[in-house]
Structure formats: structure tokens, C-alpha cells
C-alpha positions, -999 to 999 in steps of 0.1 A, spaced: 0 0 0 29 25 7 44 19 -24 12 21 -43 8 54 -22 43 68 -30 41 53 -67 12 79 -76 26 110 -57 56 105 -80 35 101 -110 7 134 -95 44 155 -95 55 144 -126 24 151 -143 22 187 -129 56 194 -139 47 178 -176 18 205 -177 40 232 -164 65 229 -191 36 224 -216 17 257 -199 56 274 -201 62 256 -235 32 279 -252 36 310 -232 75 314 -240 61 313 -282 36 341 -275 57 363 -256 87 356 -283 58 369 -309 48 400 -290 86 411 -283 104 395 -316 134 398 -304 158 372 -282 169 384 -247 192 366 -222 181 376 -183 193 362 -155 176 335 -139 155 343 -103 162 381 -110 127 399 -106 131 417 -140 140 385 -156 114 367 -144 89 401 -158 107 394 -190 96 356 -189 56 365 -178 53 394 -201 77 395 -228 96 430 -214 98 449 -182 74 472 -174 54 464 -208 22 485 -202 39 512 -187 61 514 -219 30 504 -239 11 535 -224 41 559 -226 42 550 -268 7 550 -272 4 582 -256 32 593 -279 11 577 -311 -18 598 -300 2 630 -296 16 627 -333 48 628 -318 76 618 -344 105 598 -328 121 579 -360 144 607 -368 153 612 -331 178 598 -301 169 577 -272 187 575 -241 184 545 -219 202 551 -184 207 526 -162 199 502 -189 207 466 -169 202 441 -191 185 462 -223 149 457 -216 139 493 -223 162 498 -255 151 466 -275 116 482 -266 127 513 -278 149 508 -304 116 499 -326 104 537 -323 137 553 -325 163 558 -351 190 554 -327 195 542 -288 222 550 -268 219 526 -234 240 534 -200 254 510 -179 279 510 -156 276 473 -138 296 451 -159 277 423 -149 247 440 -167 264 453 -192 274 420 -205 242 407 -212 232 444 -225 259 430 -250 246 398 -252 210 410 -261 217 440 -284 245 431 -302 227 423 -335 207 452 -328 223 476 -354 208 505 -342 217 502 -305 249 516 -294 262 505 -253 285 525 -232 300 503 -201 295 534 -173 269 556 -163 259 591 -164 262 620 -134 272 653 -127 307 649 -134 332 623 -145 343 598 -113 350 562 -101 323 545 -84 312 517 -64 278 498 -72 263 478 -42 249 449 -66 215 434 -58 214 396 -62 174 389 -63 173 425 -85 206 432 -105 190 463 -117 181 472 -84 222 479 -78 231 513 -59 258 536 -50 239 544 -20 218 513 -11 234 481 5 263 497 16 257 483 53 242 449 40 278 432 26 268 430 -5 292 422 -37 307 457 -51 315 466 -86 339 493 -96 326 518 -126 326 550 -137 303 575 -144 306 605 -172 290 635 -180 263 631 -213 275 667 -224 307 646 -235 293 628 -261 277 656 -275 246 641 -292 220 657 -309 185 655 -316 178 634 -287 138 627 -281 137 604 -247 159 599 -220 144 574 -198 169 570 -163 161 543 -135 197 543 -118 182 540 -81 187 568 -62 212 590 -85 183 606 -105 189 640 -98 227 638 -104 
């Protein structure tokens, strides 16, 4: 009788975890339709796991923001975006559909790499490995491990989290022109 028992809990489990893939199976092909584009995330991060329910990161908030733009007759395929604090590339691979040309910010190299990763056939996204402030300096980012976007220079500082040197430079360096967004999310550093 135990084994009987045990024998269909295993077979209960495995069932629910064939109809999980299956359930996971069809939602990974509509959200690869609705964004139509590959992106790598990392796994048990909350934006990656946004990315994996929903296709981006904040989709309906960026949905709202273009459609409000669409309503407004707002022309943004001859203009610039700027994505600060771009993590992983969420926002510009959203963007980069409306714009003629993305420029995406980010100064944790362990973002940055899969910014890489996910734009690099992206022709018209361009990434910078630092972020932007006031003035040109070293920094230290306190990185987040459940939210690697959620990495500061002033939060975790007392919780012994892992650091990571960067830099941060001025945007009047780069001197671009005809820019038509900047979006910045770069957790407390907004106003510099």
C-alpha cells in the first residue's frame, strides 16, 4: 500500500511538472511573438522573471508611454533615445523599434554584458560600459542579487553585498544631438 501510495505521488508530481512545461512551452512562443526579439536575463532576478511572464519589463507602462506618444503625433524615427541605467536592455530593444538610434547606459559590468549579449545584433543600438552624473568619477555599485538592476551607490552599503567598480561620465561629452527620450532608472542617482 505505501508503495502504491508513493508510486502515484511521484506520477501526481510528474504530471504537474509535464503541464507546467507544456503551460511554459506555449507562453515562451507568444511572448517571443509580442517582443520578436531574443533576450538573455538572468535566472531568479525579478526583471528577468517580468521578462519571462510578459515579454519586457514594465510592458504596459512602456505600452502607455508610446501610445500616448502615437496619440500625440509625436515623431520619434528621426530622433535619439537614451536609456540610463539600462541593466540588461529591456527598455532599449523596446525602444529601439520607435527610435532611429538608442544610446543605453550602464555602468555594472555584470549587466552590461548581457546588454551586449541581447543588443549586439541590434544595429541600431549603441552601449556605453559606465553611467551618467554630474561629473566624471569612479564609483562603487552595491549589486543586488534577487534585482541586478536594483544595484546602488547608495543602497546596500551596510548589508555586505558584492561591489563593482565603474565610472560614471558626464552626457554633455558625447555631445549628441536631436535626442527625443531619456528614460533614467539608476536608483537613487536621479537628480545627479
Amino acid at each position: 500500500g505505501h508503495l502504491f501510495k508513493k508510486t502515484i505521488k511521484i506520477n501526481f508530481f510528474h504530471f504537474l511538472n509535464l503541464l507546467i512545461y507544456k503551460l511554459n512551452e506555449i507562453n515562451n512562443h507568444k511572448i517571443n511573438n509580442i517582443r520578436n526579439k531574443r533576450i538573455a536575463i538572468y535566472a531568479n532576478d525579478l526583471i528577468g522573471s517580468q521578462i519571462n511572464q510578459f515579454g519586457f519589463y514594465e510592458k504596459e507602462e512602456l505600452d502607455i508611454l508610446f501610445s500616448f506618444i502615437k496619440e500625440k503625433n509625436i515623431s520619434t524615427s528621426n530622433k535619439i533615445a537614451i536609456d540610463v541605467g539600462a541593466n540588461i536592455g529591456n527598455h532599449s530593444l523596446y525602444f529601439c523599434d520607435f527610435f532611429k538610434k538608442v544610446f543605453a547606459f550602464e555602468p555594472n559590468n555584470n549587466s552590461f554584458n548581457l546588454l551586449k549579449l541581447n543588443t549586439k545584433i541590434i544595429k541600431n543600438i549603441e552601449c556605453f560600459n559606465y553611467g551618467l552624473g554630474e561629473k566624471n568619477k569612479r564609483i562603487t555599485l552595491f549589486e543586488n542579487p534577487n534585482n541586478i538592476g536594483g544595484s546602488s551607490i547608495f543602497f546596500g552599503k551596510n548589508d555586505n553585498l558584492p561591489q563593482v567598480k565603474s565610472k560614471i561620465f558626464k552626457l554633455d561629452n558625447l555631445q549628441i544631438k536631436n535626442i527625443g527620450l531619456i528614460k533614467i532608472d539608476v536608483e537613487g542617482y536621479e537628480y545627479q
